[in-house]
N, CA, C and O atoms as a GROMACS GRO file, in nm:
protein
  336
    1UNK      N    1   9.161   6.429 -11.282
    1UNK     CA    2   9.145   6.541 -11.193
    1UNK      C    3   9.267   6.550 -11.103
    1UNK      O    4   9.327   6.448 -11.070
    2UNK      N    5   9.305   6.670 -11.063
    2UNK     CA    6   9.422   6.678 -10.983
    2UNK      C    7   9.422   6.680 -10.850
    2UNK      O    8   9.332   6.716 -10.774
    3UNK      N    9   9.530   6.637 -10.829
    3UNK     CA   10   9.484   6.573 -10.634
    3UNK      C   11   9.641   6.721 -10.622
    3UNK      O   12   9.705   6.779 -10.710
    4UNK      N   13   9.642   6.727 -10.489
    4UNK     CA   14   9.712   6.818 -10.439
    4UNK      C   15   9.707   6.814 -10.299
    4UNK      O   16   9.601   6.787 -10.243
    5UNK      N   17   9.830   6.845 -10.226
    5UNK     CA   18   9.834   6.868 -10.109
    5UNK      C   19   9.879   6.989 -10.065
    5UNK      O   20   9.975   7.035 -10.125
    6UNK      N   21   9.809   7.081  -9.932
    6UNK     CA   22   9.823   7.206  -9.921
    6UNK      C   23   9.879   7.200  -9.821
    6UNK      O   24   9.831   7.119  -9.742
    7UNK      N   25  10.015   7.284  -9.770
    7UNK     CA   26   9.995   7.269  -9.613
    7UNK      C   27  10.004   7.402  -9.542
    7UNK      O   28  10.029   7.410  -9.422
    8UNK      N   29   9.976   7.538  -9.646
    8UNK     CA   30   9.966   7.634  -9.555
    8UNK      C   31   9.810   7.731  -9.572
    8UNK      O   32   9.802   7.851  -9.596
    9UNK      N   33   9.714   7.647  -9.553
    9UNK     CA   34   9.572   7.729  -9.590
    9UNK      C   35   9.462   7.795  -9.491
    9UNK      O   36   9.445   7.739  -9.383
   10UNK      N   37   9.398   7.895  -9.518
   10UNK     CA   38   9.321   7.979  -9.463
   10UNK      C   39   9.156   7.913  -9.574
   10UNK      O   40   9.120   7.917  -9.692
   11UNK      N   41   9.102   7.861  -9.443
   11UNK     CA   42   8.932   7.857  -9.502
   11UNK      C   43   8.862   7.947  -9.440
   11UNK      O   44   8.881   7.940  -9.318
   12UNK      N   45   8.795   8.024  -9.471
   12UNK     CA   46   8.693   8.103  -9.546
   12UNK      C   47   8.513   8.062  -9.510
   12UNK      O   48   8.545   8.038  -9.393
   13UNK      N   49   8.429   8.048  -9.510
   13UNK     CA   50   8.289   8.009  -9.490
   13UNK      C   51   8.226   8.177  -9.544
   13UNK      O   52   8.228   8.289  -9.494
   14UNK      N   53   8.174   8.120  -9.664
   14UNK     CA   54   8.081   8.219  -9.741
   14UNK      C   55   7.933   8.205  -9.752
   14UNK      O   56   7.879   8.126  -9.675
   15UNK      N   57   7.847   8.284  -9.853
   15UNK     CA   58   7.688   8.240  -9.840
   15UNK      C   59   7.676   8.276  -9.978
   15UNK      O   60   7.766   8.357 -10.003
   16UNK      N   61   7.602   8.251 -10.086
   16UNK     CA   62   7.600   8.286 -10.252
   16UNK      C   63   7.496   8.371 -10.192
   16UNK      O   64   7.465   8.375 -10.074
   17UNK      N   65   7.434   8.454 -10.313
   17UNK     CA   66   7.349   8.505 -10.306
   17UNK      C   67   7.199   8.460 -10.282
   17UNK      O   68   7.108   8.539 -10.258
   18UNK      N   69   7.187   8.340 -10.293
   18UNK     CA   70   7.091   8.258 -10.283
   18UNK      C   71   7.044   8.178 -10.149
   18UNK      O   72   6.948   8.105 -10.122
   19UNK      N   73   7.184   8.236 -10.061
   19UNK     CA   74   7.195   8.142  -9.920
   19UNK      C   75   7.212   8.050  -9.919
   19UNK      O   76   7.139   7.976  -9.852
   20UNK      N   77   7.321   7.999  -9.993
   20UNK     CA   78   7.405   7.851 -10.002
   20UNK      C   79   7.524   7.889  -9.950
   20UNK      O   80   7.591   7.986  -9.986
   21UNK      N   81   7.556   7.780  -9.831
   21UNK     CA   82   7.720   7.791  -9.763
   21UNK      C   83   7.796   7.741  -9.875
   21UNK      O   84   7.762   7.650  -9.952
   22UNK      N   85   7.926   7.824  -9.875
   22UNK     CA   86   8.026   7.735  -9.948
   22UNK      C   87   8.159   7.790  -9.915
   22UNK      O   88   8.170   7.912  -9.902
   23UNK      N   89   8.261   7.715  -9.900
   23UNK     CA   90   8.384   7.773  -9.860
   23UNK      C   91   8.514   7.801  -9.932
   23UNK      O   92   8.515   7.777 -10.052
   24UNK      N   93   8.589   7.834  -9.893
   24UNK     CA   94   8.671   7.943 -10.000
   24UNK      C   95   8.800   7.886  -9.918
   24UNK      O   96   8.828   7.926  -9.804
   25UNK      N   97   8.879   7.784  -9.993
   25UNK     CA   98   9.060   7.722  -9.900
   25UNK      C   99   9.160   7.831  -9.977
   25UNK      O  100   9.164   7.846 -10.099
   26UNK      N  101   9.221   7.886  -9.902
   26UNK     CA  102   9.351   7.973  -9.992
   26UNK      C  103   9.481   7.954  -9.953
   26UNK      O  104   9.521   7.986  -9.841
   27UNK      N  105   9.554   7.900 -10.043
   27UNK     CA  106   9.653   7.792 -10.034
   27UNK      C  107   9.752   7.950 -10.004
   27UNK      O  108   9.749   8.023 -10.103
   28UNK      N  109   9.820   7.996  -9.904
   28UNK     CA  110   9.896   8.081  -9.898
   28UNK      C  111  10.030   8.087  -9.959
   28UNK      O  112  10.089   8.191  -9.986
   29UNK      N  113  10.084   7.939  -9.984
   29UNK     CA  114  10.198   7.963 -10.058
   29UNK      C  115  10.220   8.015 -10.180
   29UNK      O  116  10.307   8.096 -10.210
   30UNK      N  117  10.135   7.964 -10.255
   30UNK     CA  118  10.102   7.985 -10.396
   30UNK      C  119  10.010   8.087 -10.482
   30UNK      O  120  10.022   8.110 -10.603
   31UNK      N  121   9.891   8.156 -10.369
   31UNK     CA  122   9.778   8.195 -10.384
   31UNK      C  123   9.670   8.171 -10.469
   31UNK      O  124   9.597   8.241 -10.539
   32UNK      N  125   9.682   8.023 -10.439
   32UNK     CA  126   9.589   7.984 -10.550
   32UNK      C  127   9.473   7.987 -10.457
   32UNK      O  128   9.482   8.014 -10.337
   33UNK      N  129   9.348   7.952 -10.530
   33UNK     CA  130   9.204   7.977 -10.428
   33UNK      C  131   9.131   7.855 -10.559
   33UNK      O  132   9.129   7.844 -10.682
   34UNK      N  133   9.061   7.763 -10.401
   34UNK     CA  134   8.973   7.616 -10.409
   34UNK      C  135   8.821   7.674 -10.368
   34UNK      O  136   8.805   7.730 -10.259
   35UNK      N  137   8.707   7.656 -10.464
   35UNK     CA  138   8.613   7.688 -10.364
   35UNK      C  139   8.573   7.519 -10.392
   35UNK      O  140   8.618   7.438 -10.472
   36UNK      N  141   8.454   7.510 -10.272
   36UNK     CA  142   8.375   7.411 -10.168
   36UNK      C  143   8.283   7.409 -10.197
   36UNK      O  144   8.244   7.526 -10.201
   37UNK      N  145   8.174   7.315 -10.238
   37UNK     CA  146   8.047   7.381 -10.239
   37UNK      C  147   7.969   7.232 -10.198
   37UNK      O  148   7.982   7.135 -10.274
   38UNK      N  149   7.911   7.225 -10.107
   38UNK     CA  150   7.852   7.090 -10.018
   38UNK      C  151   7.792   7.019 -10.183
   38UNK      O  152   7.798   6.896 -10.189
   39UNK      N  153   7.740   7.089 -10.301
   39UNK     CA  154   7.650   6.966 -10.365
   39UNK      C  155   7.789   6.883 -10.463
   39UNK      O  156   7.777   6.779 -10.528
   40UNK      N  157   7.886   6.948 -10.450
   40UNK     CA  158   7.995   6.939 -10.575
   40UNK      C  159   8.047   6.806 -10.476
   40UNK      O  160   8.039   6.690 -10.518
   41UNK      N  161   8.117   6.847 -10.301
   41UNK     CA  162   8.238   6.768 -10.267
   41UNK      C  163   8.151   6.636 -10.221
   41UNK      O  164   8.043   6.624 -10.164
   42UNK      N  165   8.249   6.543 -10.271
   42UNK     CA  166   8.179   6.406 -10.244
   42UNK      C  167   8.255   6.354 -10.058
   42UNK      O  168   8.192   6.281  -9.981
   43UNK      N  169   8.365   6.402 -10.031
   43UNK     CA  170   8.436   6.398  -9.927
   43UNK      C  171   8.451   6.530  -9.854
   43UNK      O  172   8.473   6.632  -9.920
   44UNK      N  173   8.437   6.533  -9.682
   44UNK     CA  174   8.525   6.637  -9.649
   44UNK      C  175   8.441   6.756  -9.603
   44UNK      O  176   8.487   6.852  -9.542
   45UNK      N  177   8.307   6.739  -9.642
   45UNK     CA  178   8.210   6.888  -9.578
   45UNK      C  179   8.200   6.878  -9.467
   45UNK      O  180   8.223   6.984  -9.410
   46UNK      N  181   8.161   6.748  -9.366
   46UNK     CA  182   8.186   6.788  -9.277
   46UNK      C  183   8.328   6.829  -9.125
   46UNK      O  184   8.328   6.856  -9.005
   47UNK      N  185   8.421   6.808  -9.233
   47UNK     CA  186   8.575   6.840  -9.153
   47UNK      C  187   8.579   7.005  -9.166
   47UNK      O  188   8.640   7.081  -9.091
   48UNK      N  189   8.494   7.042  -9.285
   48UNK     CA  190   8.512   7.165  -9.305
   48UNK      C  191   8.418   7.254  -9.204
   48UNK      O  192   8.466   7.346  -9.138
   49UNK      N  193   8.290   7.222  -9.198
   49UNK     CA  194   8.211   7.279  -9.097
   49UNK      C  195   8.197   7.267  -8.937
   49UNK      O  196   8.145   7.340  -8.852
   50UNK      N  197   8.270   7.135  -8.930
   50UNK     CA  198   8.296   7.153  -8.772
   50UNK      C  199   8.410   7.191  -8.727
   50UNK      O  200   8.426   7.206  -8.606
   51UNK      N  201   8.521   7.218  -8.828
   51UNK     CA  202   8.618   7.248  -8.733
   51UNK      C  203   8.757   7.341  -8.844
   51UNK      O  204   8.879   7.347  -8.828
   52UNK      N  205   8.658   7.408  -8.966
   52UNK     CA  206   8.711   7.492  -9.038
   52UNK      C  207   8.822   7.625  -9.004
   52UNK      O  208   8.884   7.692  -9.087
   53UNK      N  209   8.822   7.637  -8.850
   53UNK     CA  210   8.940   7.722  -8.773
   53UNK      C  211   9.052   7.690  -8.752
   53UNK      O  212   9.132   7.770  -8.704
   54UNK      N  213   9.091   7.537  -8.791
   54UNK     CA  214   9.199   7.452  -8.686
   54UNK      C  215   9.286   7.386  -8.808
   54UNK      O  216   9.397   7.333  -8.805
   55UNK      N  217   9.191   7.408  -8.921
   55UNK     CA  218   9.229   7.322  -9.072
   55UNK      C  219   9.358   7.424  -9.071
   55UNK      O  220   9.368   7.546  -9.055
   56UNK      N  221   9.463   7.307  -9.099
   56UNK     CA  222   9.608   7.396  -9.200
   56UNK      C  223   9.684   7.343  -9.312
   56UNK      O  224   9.779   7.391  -9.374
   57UNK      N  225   9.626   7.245  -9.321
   57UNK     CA  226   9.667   7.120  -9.401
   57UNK      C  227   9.566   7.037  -9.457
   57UNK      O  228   9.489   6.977  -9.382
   58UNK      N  229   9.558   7.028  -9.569
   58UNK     CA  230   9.435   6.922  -9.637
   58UNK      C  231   9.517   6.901  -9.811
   58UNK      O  232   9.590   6.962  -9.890
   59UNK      N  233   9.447   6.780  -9.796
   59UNK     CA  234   9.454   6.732  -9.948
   59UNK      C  235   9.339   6.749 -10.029
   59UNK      O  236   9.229   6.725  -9.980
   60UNK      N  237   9.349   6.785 -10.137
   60UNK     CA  238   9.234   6.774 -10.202
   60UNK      C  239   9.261   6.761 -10.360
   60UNK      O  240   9.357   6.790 -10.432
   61UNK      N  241   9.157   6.714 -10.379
   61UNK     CA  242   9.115   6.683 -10.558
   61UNK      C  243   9.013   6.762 -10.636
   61UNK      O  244   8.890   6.759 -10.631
   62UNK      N  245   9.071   6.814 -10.688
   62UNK     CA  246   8.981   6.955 -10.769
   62UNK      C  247   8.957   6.925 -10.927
   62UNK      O  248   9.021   6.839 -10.988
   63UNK      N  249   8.845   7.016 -10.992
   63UNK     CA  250   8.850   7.014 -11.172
   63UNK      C  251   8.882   7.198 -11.156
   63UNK      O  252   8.836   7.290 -11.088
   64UNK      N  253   8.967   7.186 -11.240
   64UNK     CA  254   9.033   7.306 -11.320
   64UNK      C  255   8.883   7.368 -11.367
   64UNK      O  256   8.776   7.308 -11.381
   65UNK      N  257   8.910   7.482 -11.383
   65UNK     CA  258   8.771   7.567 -11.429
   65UNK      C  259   8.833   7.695 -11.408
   65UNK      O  260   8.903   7.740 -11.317
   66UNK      N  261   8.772   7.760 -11.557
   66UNK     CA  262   8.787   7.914 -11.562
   66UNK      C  263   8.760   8.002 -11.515
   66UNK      O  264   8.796   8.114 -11.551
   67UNK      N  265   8.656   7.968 -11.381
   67UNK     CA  266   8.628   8.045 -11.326
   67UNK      C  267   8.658   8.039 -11.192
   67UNK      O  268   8.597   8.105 -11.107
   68UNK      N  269   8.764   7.950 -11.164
   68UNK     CA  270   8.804   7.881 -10.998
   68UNK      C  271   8.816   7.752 -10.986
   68UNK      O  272   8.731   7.691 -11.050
   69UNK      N  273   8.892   7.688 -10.926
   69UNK     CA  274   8.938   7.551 -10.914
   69UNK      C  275   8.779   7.531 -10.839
   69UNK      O  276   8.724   7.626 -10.784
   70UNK      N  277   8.718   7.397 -10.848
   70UNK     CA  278   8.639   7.348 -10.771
   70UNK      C  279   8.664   7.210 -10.710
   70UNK      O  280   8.662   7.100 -10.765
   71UNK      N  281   8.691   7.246 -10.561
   71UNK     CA  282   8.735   7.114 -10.498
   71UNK      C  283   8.616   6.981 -10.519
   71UNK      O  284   8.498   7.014 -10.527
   72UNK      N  285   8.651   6.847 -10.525
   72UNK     CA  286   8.509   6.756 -10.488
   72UNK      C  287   8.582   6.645 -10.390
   72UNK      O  288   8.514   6.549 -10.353
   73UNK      N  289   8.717   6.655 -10.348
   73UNK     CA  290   8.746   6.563 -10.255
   73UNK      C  291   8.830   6.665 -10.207
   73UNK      O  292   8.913   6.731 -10.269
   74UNK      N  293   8.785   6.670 -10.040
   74UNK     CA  294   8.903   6.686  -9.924
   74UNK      C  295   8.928   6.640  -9.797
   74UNK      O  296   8.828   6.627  -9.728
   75UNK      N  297   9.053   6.608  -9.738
   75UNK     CA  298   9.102   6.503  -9.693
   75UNK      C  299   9.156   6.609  -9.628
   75UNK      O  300   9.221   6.707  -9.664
   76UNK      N  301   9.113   6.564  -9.518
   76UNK     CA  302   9.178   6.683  -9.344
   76UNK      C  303   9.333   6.602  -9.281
   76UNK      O  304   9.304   6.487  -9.246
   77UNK      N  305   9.460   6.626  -9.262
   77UNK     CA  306   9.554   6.636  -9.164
   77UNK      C  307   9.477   6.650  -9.007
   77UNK      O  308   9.430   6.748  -8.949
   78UNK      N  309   9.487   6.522  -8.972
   78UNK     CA  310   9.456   6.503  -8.826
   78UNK      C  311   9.565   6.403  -8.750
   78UNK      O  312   9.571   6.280  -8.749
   79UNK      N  313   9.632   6.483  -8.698
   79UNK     CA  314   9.759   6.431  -8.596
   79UNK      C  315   9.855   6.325  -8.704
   79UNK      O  316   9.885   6.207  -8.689
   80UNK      N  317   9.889   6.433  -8.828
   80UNK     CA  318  10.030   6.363  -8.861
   80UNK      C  319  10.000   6.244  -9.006
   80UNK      O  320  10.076   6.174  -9.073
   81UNK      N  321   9.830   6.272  -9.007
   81UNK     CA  322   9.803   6.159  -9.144
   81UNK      C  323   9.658   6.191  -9.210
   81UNK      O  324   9.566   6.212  -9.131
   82UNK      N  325   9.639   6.196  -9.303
   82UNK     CA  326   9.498   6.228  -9.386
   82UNK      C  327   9.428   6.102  -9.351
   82UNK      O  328   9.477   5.990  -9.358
   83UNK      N  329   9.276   6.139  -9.303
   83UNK     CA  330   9.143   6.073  -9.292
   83UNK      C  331   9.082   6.063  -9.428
   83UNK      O  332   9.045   6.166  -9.486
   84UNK      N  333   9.072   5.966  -9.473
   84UNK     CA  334   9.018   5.951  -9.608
   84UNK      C  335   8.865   5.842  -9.533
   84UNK      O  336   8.778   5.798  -9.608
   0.00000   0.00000   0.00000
């Protein structure tokens, strides 16, 4: 699975049709787009829900899929070093 580091991203907080949160990272350099989904990421939901305004930088580890990258590890930039 591919690990990656982002450092210019916009998150997103969505609802499926079903009323499941899930969030949407969009890597601005590249425009690639990670979705989030609390049952998938094993790391990282809650960096995303408490403080998803402030995120600009994260690492993460995704599976390729045809229908959207799906993140299951992310790793928040907090003062200069990833919290794993």
């Amino acid at each position: 699975m591919p690990i990656t580091n982002l450092k210019n991203v916009l998150i997103e907080e969505r609802t499926t049709i079903n009323g499941e949160t899930f969030f949407i990272i969009k890597d601005n350099e590249n425009n690639q787009v990670y979705f989030c989904f609390q049952n998938k990421l094993r790391e990282g939901w809650q960096d995303l829900i408490n403080d998803k305004e402030n995120i600009k930088e994260v690492e993460i580890e995704y599976i390729e899929h045809e229908r959207g990258n799906k993140v299951i590890s992310l790793y928040v930039d907090k003062g200069g070093e990833f919290l794993i």
